[in-house]
N, C-alpha and C positions, 0 to 999 in steps of 0.2 A: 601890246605885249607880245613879246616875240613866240613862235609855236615851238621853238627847238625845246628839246629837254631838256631838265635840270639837276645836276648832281652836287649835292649837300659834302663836306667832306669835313670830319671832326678830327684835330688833329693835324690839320691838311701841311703845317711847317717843318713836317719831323719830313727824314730820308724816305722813308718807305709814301706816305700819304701822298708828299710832294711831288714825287712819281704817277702816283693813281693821278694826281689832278691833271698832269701833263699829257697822259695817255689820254684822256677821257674828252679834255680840251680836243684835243687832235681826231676824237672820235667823233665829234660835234656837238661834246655837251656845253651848256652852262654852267661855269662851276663854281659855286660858292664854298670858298675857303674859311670854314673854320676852326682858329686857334685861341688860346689865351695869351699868347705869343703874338700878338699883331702883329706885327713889325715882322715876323718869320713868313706870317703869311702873306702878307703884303709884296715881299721878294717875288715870293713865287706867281701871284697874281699879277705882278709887272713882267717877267718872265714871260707867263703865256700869252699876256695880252700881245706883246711886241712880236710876238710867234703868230700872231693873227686869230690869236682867242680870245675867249671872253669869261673873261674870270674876275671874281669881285671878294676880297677880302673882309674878314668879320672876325674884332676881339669877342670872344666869349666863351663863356665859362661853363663846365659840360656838366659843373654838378650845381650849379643854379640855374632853377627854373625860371626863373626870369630875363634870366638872359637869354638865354635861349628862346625865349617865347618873344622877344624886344628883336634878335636877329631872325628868327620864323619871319615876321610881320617886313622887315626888311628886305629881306629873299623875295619873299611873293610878290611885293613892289617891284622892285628891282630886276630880275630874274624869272618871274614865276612862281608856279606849285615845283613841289617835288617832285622826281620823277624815281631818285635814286641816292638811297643815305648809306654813306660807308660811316659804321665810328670805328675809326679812328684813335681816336684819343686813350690813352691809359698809361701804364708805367707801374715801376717798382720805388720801393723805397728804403736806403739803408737803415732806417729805425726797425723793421721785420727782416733781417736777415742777418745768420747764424756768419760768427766768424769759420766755422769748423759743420764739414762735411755730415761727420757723423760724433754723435756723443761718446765721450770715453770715462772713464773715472778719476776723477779730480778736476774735471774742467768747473767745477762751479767757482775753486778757489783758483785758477789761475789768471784771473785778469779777463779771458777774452770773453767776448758775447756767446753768450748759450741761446736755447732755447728756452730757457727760461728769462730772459733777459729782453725778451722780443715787446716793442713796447706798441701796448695796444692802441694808443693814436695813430701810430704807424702804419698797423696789421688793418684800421677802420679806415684809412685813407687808400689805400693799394686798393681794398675793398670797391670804396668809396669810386677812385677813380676810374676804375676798370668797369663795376656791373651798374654805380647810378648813371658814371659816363656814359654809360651807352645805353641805359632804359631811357632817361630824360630827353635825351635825341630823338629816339623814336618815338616818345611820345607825341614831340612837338613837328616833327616831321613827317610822322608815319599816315597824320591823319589826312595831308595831303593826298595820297594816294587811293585811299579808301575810294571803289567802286571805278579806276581809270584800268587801264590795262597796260602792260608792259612796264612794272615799276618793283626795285629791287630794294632791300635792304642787305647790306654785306657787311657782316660784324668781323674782328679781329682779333681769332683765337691765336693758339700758340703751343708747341709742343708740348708745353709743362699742361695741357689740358688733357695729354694720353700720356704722360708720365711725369709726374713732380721731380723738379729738378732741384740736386740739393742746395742747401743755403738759401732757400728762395719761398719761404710757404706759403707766405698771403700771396706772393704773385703767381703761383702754381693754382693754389685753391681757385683766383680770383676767376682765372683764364678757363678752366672748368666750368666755373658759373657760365662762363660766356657760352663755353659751346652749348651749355645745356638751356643758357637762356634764346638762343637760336634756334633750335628746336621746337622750343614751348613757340614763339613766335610765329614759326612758319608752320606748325598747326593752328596758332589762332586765327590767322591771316589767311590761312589758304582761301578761304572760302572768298575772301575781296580778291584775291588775283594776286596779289602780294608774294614774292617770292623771298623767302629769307634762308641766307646759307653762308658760312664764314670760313674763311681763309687764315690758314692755321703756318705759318712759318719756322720755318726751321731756323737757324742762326748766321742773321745777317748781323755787318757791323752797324752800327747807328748812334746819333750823338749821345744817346743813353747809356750804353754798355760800351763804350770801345775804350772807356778807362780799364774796365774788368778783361777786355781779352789783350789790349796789347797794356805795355811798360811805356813810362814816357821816353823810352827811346825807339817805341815801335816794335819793340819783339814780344813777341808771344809770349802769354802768360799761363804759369799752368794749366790754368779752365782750357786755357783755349786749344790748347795740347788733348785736352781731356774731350773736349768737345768735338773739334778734326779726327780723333780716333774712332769716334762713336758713329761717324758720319761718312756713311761709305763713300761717296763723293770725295772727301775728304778738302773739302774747301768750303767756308763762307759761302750762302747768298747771294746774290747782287739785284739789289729792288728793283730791274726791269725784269727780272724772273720770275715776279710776281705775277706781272702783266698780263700773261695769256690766262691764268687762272682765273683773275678778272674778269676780262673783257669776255673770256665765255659765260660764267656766270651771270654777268647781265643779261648776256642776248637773249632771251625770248625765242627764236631762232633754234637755239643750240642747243640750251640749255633750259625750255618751258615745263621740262618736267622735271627740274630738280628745284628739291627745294627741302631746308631741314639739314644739310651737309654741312658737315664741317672738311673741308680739304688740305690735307697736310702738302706742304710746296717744301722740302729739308731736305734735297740730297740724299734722300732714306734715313735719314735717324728713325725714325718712327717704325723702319722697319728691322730695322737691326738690332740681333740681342747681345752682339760682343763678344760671339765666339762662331 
């Protein structure tokens, strides 16, 4: 079984993950790709392979345990223990989200989605996909690491975690759980050596949201108007901006005493009040 290290990656077919795995390939890890999206993640494990890495794709499912415990058992064959789990994985859902910014008087009788209107399979699934997503990975992954050294967890918070963005509240609320479940983590962990700490994004484009910021003709949508203003930078993201945040957070090296962070990567939104 090979001695290099192994990095776990949930999610790994979206724009932003698919990047970590590329970077990380290049860094010398092993990297197992996983999606429920097989076929997305499969691209990208051809990708690195033909690049001269060694990546190995896996369909599965971040809010069953089984699956996850079926792709564990696979990895360790294949690949190895754990060395380094990004999740990865989560998302919003138009069944919890408000047509209308802020409530006014008569929106209940005009047709559009309220806040009252938000429908709770929707608001249990955003939930669902954002804080089981990412407990059930660690769980299945995290025990790997127990008592090795040099081994990370990096969770994937999100501005709406230091400030709820409107229209948006199970994915707001959710992304909050995350940062705070990252915390609780890398104090219950410290003591194995385990570092956990999550990287917080500002607004990039990705195949999720770029119906909401651009039109099908490619211009800019009000949000996105709204959003470029807020953002001192005043431009979009680009997922290799991520990268340095990253690849110091894992090192051991660089970054052996942090741990329990959530780091915001936005252009400054985070830091800006809009006047």
């Amino acid at each position: 079984m090979s001695t290099k290290k192994t990095a776990v990656i949930t999610g790994a077919g979206g724009v932003l993950c698919s990047d970590f795995a590329r970077m990380l390939a290049k860094e010398g890890y092993q990297v197992a790709l996983l999606d429920l999206n097989e076929k997305a993640a499969q691209a990208v494990a051809d990708e690195i392979n033909s690049s001269g890495g060694k990546a190995i794709a896996y369909g599965a499912n971040v809010l069953e345990k089984e699956s996850l415990e079926a792709v564990h058992q696979k990895v360790k064959s294949e690949l190895g223990d754990c060395d380094l789990l990004i999740n990865g994985a989560g998302g919003n859902s138009p069944k919890c989200t408000t047509d209308k910014e802020i409530y006014n008087e008569g929106d209940l009788d005009s047709g559009i989605k309220t806040f009252f209107d938000l429908d709770k399979s929707g608001f249990r699934f955003v939930f669902d996909l954002n804080i089981i997503g990412t407990l059930l990975p660690t769980q299945c992954f995290a025990i790997d690491m127990l008592g090795k050294k040099g081994c990370s967890i990096i969770n994937i918070s999100s501005m709406n975690a230091f400030r709820p963005l409107t229209k948006i509240p199970a994915y707001s609320a959710a992304k909050a759980g995350i940062s705070n479940l990252t915390q609780w983590l890398a104090v219950h962990f410290a003591g194995q050596g385990i570092r956990v700490n999550a990287i917080a994004p500002g607004f990039f484009v990705t195949t999720q949201n770029i119906a909401l910021l651009f039109d099908e003709n490619g211009n800019p949508t009000p949000r996105t108007e709204k959003i470029l203003a807020a953002t001192p930078m005043r431009r979009f993201g680009e997922a290799h901006e991520l990268l340095g945040t990253l690849k110091w957070l894992i090192d051991d090296n660089a970054s052996g005493f942090v741990t329990g962070t959530v780091i915001p990567v936005d252009g400054g939104f985070s830091a800006y009040s809009g006047v």
